[in-house]
N, C-alpha and C positions, 0 to 999 in steps of 0.2 A: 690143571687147566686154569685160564682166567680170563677175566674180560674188561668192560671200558664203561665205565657209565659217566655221561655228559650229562649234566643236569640243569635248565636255566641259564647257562651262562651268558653273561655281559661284558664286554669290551670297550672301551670308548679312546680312539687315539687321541695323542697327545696336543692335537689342534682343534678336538672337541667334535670328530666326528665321530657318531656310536660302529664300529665295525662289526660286530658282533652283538645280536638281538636274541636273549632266551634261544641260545643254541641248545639243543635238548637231543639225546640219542645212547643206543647201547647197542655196543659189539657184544655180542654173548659168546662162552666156550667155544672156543674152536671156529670161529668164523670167519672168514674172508671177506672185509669191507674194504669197500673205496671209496675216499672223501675227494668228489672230484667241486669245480667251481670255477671261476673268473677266473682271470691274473688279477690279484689282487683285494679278491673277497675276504681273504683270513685264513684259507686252509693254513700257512706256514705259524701263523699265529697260534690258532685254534693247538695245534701238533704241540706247541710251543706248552702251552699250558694243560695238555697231556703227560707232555714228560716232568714237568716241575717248573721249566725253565723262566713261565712268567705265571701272574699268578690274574684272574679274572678279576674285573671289579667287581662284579658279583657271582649269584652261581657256586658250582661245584664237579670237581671232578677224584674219581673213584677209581680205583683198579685194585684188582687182584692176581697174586700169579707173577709179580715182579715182572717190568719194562724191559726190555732192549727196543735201543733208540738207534734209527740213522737218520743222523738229520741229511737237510737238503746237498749240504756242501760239507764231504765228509775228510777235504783234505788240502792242504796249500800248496800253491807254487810257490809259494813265496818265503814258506820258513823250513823250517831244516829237519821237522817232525820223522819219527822213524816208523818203518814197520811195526812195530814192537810198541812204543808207543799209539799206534794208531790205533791195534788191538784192547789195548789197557782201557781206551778211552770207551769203548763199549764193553766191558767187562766190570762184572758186577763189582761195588763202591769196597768192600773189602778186597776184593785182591787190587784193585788201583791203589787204596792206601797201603798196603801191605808191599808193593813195587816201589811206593814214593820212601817208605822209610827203608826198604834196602838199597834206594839210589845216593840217598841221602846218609845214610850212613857210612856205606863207600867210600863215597867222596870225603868223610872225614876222617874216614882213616889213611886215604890217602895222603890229606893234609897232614896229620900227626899220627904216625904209626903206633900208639901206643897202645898199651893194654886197656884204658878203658873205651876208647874207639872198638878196638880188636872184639870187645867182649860187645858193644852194641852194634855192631854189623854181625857176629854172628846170634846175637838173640834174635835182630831184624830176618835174618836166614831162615830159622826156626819157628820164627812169624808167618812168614811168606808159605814154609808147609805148610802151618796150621790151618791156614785159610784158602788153603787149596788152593796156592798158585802151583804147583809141581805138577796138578792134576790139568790147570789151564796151558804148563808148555804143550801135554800131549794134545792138546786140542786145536792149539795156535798149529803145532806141527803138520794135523792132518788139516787147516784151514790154508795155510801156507802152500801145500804141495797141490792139493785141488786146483789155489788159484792161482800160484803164478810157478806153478812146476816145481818148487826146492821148499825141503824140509824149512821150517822156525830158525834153525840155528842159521844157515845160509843165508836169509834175507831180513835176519831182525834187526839191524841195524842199518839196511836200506832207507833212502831217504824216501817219503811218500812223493815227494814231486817227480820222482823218475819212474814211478807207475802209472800205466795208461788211467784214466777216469773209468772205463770199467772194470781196470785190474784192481782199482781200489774200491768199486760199487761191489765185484764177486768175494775181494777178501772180506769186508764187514759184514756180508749177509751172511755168509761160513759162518762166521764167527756167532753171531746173532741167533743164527740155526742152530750151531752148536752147542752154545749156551744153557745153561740151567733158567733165562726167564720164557715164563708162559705165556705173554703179551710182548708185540712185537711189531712199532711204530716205525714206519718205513716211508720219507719224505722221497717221492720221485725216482724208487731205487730204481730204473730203466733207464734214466738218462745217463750218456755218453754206452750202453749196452747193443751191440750190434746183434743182429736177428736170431744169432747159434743160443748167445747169453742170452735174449729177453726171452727164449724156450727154454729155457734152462730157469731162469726167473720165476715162469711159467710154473714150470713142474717143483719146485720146493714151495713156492705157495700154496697150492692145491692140495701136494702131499704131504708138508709137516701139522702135525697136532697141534701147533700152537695157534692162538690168538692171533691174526693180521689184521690191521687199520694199515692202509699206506695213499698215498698220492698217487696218480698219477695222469698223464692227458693221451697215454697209449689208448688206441682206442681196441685195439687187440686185444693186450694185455688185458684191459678190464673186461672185455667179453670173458675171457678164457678163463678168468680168477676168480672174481667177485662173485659172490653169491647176494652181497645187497651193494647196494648204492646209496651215500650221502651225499646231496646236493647241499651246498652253501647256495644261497639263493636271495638276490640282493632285494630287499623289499623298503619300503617307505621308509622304518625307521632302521636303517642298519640289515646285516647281513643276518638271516636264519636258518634252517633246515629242511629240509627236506628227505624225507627215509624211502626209498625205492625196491620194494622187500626181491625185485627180481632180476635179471642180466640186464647188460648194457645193450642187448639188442632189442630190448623191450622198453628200455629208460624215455625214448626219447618219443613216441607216441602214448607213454602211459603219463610224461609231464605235460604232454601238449593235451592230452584230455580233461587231467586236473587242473590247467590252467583256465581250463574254457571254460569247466564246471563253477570253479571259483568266479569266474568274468559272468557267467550266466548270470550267479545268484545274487553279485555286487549291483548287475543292471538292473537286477528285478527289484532289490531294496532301494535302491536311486528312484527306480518309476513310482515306487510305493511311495516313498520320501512325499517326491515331488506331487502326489496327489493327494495328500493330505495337506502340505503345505497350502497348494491349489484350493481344499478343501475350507482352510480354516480362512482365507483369506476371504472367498467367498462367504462364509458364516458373520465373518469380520461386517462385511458393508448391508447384507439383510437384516445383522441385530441391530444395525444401526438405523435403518428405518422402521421394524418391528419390535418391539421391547421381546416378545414373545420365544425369538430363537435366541436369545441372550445364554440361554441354559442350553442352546443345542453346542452354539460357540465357544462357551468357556469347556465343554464336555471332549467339543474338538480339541480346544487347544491343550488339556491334558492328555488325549490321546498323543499328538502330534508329540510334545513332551518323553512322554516314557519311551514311544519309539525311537527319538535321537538319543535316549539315552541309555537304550542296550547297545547303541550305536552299530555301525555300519559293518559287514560282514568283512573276513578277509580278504585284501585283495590280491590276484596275482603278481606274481613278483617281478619284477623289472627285468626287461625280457633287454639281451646284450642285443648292440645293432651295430656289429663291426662292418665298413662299408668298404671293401676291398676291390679299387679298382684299378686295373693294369692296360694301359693302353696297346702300347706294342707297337705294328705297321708293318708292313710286306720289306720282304728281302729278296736276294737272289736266290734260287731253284739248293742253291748248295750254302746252305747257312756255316760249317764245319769241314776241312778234309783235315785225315788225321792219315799219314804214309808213313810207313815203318817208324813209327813211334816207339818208344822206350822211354819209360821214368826209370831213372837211375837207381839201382838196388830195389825195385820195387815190382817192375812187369817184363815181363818179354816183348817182342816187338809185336807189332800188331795196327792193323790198319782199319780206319771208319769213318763211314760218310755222315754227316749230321743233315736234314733237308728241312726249309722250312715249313713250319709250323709239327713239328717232330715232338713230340714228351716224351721225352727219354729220366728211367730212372738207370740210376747209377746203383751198382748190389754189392755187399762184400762183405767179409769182415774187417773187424778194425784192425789198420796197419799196412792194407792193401796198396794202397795207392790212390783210393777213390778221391780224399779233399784234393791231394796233390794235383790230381789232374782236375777239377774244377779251377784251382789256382792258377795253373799254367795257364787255362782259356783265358782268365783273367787280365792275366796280362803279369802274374807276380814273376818276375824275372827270377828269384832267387831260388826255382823249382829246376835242377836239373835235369835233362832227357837230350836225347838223340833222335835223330827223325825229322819229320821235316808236317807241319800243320798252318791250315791256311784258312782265314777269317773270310765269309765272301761276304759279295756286295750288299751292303747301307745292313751292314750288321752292328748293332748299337749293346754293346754287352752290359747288362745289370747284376751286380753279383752280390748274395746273400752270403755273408760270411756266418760259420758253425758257430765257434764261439764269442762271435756279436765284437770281434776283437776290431775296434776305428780308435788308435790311443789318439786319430787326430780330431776326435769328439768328447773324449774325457772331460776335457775344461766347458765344455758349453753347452750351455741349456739348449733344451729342441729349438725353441724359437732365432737365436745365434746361428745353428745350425743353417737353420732354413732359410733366413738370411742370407748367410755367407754364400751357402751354396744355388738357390733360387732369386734369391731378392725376394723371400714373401715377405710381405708386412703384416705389421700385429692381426688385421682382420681376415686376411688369406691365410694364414700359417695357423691361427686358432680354427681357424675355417676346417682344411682338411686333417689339423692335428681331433679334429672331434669325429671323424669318420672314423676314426682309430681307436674310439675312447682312450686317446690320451691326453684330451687338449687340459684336464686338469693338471698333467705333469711337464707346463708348455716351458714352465719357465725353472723343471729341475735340470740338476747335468745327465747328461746320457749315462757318466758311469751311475750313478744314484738309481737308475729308472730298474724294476727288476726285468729280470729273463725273458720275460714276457712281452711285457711294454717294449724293451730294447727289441725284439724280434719285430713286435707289429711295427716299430718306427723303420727300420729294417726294409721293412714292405712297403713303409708308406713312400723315402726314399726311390724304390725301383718305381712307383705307380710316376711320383713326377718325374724321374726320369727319361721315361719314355722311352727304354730298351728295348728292344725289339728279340734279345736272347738274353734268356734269363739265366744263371747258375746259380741254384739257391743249394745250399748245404746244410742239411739238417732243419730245414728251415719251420717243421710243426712240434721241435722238438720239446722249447716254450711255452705254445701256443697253447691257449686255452682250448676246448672243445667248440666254442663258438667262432673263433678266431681262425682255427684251423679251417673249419666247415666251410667259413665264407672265402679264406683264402682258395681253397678248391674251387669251388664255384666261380672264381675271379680267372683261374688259370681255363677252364673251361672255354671263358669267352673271348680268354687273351689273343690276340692277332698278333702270335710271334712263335717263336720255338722256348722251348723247355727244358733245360738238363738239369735234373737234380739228383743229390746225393741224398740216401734216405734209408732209416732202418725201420721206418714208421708202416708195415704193412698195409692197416688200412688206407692210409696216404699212396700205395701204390698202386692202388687198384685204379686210380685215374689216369693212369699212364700204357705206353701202348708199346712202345721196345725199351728191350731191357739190356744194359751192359753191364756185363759179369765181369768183378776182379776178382782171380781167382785165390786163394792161401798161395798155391804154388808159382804167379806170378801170370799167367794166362789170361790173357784179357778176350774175351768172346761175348757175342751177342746171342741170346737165347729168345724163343718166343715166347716164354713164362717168367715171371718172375723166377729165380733160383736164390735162394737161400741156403748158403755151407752149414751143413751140422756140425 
């Protein structure tokens, strides 16, 4: 078994603000924590200095029972990473060095075939047993067929970019699970995980013996898993902690009562403050016509004294105010018709009405068809189908893209953006960019902005646009727990229709018809949400 001790720790970014304040906390044997927070408070930081990766400016951190790491982003589109590689990279640091010198050996015997190449690729061989790589293929083997159906040997040299985001979220946990460490740091392992997988998430979190700390803003998932709760929690100086010894359906009236208790007792030392101030001042103008209270005055003003200087109680922490507003406006009676429709290779035919002011979730698993057909509403021509779909009257479409993908916002700061696209100027644009908490990021580039940020801008986006149908995809997937909450609460009041794509359960519970893509291509409307095992 092992666990996580956080001690003190101090952070302070590189433009001098502190992100992290005496963060303090312990995962004990066998526990299921969740480190949940803002976009932006330090959870990926904090993880960071968990695993080695940066180091605190002050403080301390401890573990026992050997790490397995998945960080946030466990795989590229962009470079040529393998299978086999991918695994290496969370497999403990003797078999990685033990793989690098029989790659590397290889290769130089490939270069010069000679004898003493020959003799150091196979010492490098005999290496690779010693340290237990031969026992790691059997395990890559059974991690491989689990997740993407073929033995090790079949896809080890697959490139990671042609695995879905949760065929590469299921290989690493295998692996992780499979693993010899006892402690086992898991950045947002849920995201790109459609509802079969985040139950499945579910059940080897709950069921394995080991140590979990992980992320994440599922608000499900942490019901169902955690047994405590870590709040980062932004306060006056920097980010701190908060420990929540009970489930996520008790988290959020058990902080709204510590928050009050905290607010109580800062008002009551304020009132206290302020009446001895009151006190001595008063003492201040009587000694001054009586010599006689001189001794009561100076007696005040050391009391006043020692009390500012146990100084002022803790205050509650800086409470998030995302302000998510969506206008909307009436449409015609038939906001969507969709007549023998077909996504090519993807659904059978199938016909549906959309009407306004409709919240329709979208269900599936992943590969179904589901973004495709938010696309096509879209307007992406490049989405092939057959059939025949009609937009009705003053319908104004707003579309949330999943992976935040605009390459015609990479080059430009928010404020550019909102320009180009609204005419706001400096004092409008910082205006609604702070309803968003992001008007501190007014003037980075959008690609710069994280996950998060990029999602609320996202929203901020459709609020001035003034859509009147929305198609958001995946759109809480991002989102912090504050972020989300108000986004809900915004679609509530929204005067327009709704279709989203989502594997976010609790996210579906605000929604009232449900369209089913089925595995087998069947597209139906059910009265309950359905979710494929």
């Amino acid at each position: 078994m092992g666990h996580i001790d956080v001690s003190a720790v101090d952070y302070t970014l590189s433009d001098g603000r502190v992100l992290l304040n005496d963060v303090s906390f312990r995962v004990g044997d066998g526990a299921k924590v969740a480190l949940i927070g803002a976009n932006g408070s330090g959870k990926t930081t904090l993880f960071k200095m968990i695993s080695g990766d940066l180091q605190p400016d002050s403080g301390q951190v401890s573990i026992s029972g050997g790490l397995g790491v998945m960080r946030q982003f466990i795989g590229s589109v962009r470079d040529h990473t393998t299978v086999h590689k991918l695994l290496l990279s969370v497999a403990p640091k003797k078999i990685r060095d033990a793989a690098e010198n029989v790659e590397r050996t290889e290769l130089l015997m490939q270069e010069k075939d000679i004898e003493k190449s020959q003799m150091a690729y196979a010492q490098a061989i005999i290496e690779w047993g010693d340290a237990g790589g031969y026992e790691y293929e059997v395990i890559w083997d059974v991690c491989c067929t689990r997740s993407l159906g073929k033995p090790f040997d079949e896809v080890s040299k697959r490139e990671v970019n042609t695995l879905s985001g949760g065929e590469q979220k299921k290989l690493v946990l295998n692996a992780l699970l499979e693993g010899p460490d006892e402690v086992l740091l898991l950045d947002e392992p849920d995201n790109y995980l459609d509802v079969p997988s985040k139950r499945w998430l579910e059940e080897v979190i709950t069921s394995t013996k080991k140590t979990v700390l992980f992320i994440s803003h599922d608000r499900e998932l942490l019901e169902n898993t955690a047994n405590r709760i870590v709040t980062l929690e932004q306060g006056a100086s920097g980010n701190t902690t908060w420990v929540h010894g009970g489930k996520f359906s008790t988290w959020h009236d058990a902080r709204k009562a510590r928050n009050a208790r905290f607010a109580e007792v800062l008002l009551r030392w304020e009132q206290e403050h302020q009446r001895l101030k009151d006190l001595v001042r008063t003492l201040q103008v009587q000694a001054s016509i009586s010599p006689d209270m001189a001794s009561k005055y100076r007696a005040m003003q050391t009391r006043l004294k020692k009390f500012e200087e146990i100084g002022a109680p803790e205050a509650p922490p800086i409470e998030q105010d995302v302000q998510v507003g969506l206008r909307g406006g009436r449409t015609g009676l038939r906001a969507l018709t969709f007549e023998k429709l077909i996504l090519e290779n993807l659904t059978q035919e199938f016909n549906f009405e959309v009407f306004f002011g409709d919240r329709i979730a979208v269900l599936g698993k992943n590969g179904t068809g589901k973004s495709h057909f938010l696309r096509l509403i879209s307007g992406d021509t490049s989405v092939r189908y057959s059939g025949n779909f009609k937009i009705g009257a003053r319908v104004e479409i707003g579309y949330f893209a999943q992976t935040h993908s605009h390459p015609e916002f990479e080059s430009q700061s928010l404020l550019e953006i909102l320009w180009s696209m609204y005419s706001l100027q400096l004092g409008p644009a910082k205006s609604v960019l702070r309803k968003y908490e992001i008007d501190q990021q007014a003037e980075q580039r959008f690609a710069s902005l994280s996950g998060g940020q990029q999602a609320r801008f996202q929203v901020l986006l459709l609020e001035l646009s003034g859509a009147t149908l929305l198609l958001l995809d995946e759109p809480t997937d991002n989102l912090d727990l504050a972020s989300a909450e108000s986004l809900e609460n915004a679609l509530k009041r929204y005067e327009g229709t709704v279709i989203t794509v989502t594997h976010d359960r609790w996210f579906t519970r605000g929604f009232t018809r449900f369209l089913n893509f089925g595995s087998d291509g069947h597209v139906y409307e059910s009265p309950e949400p359905i979710f494929e095992h």
